[in-house]
C-alpha positions in Angstrom: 25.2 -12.3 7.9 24.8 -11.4 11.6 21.3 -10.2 13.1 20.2 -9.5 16.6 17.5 -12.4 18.0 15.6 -13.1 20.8 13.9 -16.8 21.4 12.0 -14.6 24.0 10.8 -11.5 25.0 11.9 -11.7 29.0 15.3 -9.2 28.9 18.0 -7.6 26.7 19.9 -10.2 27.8 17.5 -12.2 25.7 19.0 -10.9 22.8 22.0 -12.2 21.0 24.0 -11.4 17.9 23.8 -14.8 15.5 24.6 -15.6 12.1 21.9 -16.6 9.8 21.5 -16.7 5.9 21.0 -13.5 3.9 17.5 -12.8 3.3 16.4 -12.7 -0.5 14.1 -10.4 -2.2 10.9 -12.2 -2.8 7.9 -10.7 -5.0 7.6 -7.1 -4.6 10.4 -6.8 -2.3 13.9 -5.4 -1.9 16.8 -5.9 0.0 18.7 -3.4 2.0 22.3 -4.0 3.4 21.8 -1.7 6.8 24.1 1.3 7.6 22.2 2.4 10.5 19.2 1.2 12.3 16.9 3.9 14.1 15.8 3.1 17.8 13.0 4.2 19.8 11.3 3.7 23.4 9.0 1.6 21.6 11.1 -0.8 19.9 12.6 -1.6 23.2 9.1 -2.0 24.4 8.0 -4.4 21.7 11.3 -6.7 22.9 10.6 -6.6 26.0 6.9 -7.8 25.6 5.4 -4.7 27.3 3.8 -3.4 24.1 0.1 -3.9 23.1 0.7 -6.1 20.3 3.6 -9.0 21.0 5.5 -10.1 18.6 6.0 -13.5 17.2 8.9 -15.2 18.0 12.2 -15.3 17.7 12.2 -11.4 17.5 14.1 -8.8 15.4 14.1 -5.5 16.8 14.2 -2.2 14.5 11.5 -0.8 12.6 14.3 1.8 10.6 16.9 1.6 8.4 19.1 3.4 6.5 21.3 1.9 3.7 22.0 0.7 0.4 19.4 -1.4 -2.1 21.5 -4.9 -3.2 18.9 -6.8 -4.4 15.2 -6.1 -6.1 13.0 -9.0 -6.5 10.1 -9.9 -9.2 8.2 -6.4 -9.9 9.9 -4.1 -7.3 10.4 -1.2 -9.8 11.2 2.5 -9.3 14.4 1.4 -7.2 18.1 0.4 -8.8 20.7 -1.8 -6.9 23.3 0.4 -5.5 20.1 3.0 -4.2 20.6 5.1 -0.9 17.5 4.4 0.9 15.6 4.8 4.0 13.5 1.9 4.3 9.9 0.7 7.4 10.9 -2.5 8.3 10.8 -5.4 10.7 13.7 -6.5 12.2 16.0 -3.9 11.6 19.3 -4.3 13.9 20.5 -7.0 10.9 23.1 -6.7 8.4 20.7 -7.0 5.3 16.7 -6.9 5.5 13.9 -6.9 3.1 11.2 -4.7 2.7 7.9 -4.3 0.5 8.7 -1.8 -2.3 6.4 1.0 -1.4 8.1 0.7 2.2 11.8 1.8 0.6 12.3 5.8 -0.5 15.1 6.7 -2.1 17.3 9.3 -0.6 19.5 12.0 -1.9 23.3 11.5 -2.1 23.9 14.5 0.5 21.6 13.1 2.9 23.5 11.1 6.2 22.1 7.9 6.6 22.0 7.9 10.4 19.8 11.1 10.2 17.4 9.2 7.6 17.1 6.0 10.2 16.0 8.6 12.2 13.1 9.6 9.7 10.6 6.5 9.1 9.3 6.5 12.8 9.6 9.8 14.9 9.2 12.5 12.1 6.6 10.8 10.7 4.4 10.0 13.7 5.4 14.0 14.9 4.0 15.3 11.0 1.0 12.8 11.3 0.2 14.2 14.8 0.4 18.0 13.9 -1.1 18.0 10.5 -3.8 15.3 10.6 -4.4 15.0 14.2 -3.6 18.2 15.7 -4.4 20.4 12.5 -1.5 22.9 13.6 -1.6 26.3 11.6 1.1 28.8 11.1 1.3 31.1 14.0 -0.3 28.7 16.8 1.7 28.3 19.4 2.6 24.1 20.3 4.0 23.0 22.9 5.7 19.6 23.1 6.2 17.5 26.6 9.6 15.2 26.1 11.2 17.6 24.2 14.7 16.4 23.5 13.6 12.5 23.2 13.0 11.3 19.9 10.1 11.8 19.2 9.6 15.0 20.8 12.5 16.6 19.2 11.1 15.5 15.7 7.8 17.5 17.4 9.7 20.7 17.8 11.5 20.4 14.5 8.1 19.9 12.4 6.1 22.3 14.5 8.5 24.9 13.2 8.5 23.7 9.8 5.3 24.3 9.5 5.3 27.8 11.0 4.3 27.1 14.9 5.5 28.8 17.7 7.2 26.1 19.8 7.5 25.5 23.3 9.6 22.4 24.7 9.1 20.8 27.7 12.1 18.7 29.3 13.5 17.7 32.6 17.3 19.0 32.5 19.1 22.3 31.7 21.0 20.0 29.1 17.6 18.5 27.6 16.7 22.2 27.5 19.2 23.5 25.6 19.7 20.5 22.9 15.9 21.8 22.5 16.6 25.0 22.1 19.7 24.2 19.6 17.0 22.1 17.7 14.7 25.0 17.0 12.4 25.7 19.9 11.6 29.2 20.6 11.2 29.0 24.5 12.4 26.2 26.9 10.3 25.2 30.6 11.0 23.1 32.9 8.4 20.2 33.8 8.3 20.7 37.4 4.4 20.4 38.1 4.8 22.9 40.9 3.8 26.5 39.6 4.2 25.0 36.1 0.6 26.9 34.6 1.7 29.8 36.0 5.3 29.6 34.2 3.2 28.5 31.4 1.6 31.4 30.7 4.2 33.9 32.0 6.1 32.8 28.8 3.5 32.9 26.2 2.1 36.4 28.1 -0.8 35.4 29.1 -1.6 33.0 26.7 -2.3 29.2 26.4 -1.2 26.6 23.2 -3.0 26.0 20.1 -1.8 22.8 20.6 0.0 20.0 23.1 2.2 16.9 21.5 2.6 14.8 24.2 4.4 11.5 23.8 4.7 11.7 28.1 1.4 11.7 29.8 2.8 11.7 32.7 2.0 14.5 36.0 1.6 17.6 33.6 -1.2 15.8 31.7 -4.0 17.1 33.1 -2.1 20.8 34.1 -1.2 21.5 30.5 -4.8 20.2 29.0 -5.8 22.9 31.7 -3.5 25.6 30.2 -5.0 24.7 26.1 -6.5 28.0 24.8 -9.7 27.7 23.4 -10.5 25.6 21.1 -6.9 23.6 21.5 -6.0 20.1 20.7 -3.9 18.0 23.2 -2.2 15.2 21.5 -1.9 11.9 22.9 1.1 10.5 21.7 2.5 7.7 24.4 2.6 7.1 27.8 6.6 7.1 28.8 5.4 9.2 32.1 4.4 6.5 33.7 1.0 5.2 34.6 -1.9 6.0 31.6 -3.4 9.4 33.4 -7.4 10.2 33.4 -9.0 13.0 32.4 -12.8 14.2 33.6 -15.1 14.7 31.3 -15.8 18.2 31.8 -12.9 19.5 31.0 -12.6 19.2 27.1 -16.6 20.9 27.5 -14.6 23.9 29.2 -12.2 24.7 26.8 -13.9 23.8 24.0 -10.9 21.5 23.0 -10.1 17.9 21.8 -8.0 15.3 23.2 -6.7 13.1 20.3 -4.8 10.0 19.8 -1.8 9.7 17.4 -0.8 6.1 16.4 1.4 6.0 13.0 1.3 2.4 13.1 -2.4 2.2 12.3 -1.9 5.5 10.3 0.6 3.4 7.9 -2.7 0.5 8.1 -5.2 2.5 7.2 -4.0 5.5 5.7 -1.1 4.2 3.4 -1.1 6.8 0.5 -1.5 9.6 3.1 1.4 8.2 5.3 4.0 7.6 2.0 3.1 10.9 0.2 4.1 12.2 4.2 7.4 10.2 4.4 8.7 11.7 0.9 8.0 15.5 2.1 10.0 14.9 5.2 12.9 13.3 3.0 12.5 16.6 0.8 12.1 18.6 4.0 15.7 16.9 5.0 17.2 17.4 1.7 16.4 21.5 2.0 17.1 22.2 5.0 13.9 22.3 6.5 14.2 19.5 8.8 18.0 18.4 10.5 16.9 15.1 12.3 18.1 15.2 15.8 21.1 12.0 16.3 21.7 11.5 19.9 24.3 8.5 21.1 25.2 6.0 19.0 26.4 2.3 19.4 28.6 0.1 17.2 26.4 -2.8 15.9 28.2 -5.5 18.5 27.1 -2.8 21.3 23.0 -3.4 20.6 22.1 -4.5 24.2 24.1 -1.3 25.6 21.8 0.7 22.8 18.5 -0.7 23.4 18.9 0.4 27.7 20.4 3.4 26.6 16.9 4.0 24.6 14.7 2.3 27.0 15.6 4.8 29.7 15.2 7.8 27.6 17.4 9.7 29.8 19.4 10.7 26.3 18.8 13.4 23.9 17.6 12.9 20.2 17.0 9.7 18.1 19.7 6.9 19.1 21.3 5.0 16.5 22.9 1.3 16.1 26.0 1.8 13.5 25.4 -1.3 11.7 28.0 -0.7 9.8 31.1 1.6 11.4 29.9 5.5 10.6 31.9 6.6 7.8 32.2 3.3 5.9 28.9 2.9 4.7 
């Protein structure tokens, strides 16, 4: 089968597409023949050795996939061969992968399995981060920096889900809009210039229950400003540029929190929590709730094209590697 590898972690031109034998399904585990592999800012960052915990080498990027079960190994149980499945895994832009059992979820038929690569990661850190971290409640008002990237489009689609009143924040008249298609109530620019004051024009005075903010970037510290009382500002990732401060006083002033969100260490230490999670955003999917967002998308022999495009995050929505050709699968 083919798989994208990297001997190191220097450049996508690191990365090539190389055959190697088919993975089997050892003890516990299953294996998936890939449809569609889900990719993020992040995964781009762990190739390129700029994330806080490197790799081992050679290096498979994709954490999620979407595709069909073909082989179950010794007590994997409550999956069949020939399965629709979204499935957490390391190195996802392969043909075939294996996964531990309790890392695989069924899917239903009608569900595309582009828009369930786009599940594992994104929706599940953005439900994590409202819920848990954030404790949004129906009727609070959210807003979400990055709006139209990945994971700040999943943001926007759960904070309405669960009842919020959702602001998105993004950069373009275009990254505005796909928000606005996706479900946001009200659009702003993130010019920092007279940005509070635009802020609260829109809400009418008021401030947000709570901030998602995957960005961190120059309207860090204006928006913590802007929290109503008692808020929570989520800190979700630093795409923004530089890691911002924040003085001390001013979480005392508004009575709020500033909280981290990592679904990495969610799925480490919170395992039950994070699975029972993943299956409600499946059934969310499956009802309608929830229409994950699909931005551009790259044939499988066009992976170092797809990892830029994603690294740049000057795209809308979740982008997708066609593992195999859409339609086929």
């Amino acid at each position: 089968m083919k798989v994208v590898r990297g001997s190191d972690l220097e450049s996508v031109n690191s990365y090539r597409l190389t055959d190697v034998d088919p993975p089997r399904a050892g003890p516990g585990e299953v294996t998936v023949a890939v449809a569609a592999c889900g990719i993020g800012y992040v995964d781009v960052l762990v190739a390129l050795g700029g994330y806080q915990v490197k790799p081992p080498l050679p290096h498979v990027p994709g954490a999620e996939v979407a595709g069909t079960v073909t082989e179950l190994g010794p007590g994997a149980e409550g999956l069949e061969v020939g399965q629709r499945v979204l499935a957490a895994v390391r190195g996802g832009f392969a043909e075939q992968v294996t996964a531990p059992v309790d890392a695989v979820y069924p899917i239903p038929g009608s569900m595309d399995l582009a828009a369930a690569a786009a599940l594992p990661v994104n929706y599940l850190t953005a439900l994590h981060g409202l819920r848990d971290r954030g404790n949004l409640q129906p009727g609070e008002r959210l807003l979400v920096t990055g709006a139209a990237g990945g994971v700040g489009i999943a943001a926007v689609q759960v904070g309405k889900a669960m009842g919020a009143e959702v602001v998105a924040v993004a950069s373009t008249e275009e990254k505005r809009a796909f928000a606005s298609d996706c479900g946001a109530d009200h659009v702003l620019d993130s010019d920092v210039e007279g940005w509070r004051e635009r802020l609260r024009a829109l809400l009418g005075g008021k401030g947000p229950n709570v901030i998602f903010d995957p960005l961190c970037g120059p309207l860090f510290e204006p928006a913590f400003r802007s929290l109503a009382w008692g808020g929570r500002h989520l800190v979700v990732g630093f795409v923004g540029g530089p890691i911002p401060a924040l003085r001390s006083n001013l979480p005392l002033m508004k009575g709020a929190g500033l909280l981290g969100v990592d679904v990495r260490q969610f799925k480490l230490f919170e395992a039950g929590k994070a699975a029972a999670h993943m299956r409600e955003l499946i059934a969310w999917t499956a009802e309608g709730r929830l229409s994950p967002a699909l931005g551009k998308r790259f044939p499988f022999a066009d992976f170092a094209a797809a990892m830029e495009h994603a690294h740049k995050g000057r795209g809308c929505g979740k982008t997708i590697l066609d593992v195999v050709p859409a339609g086929t699968a």
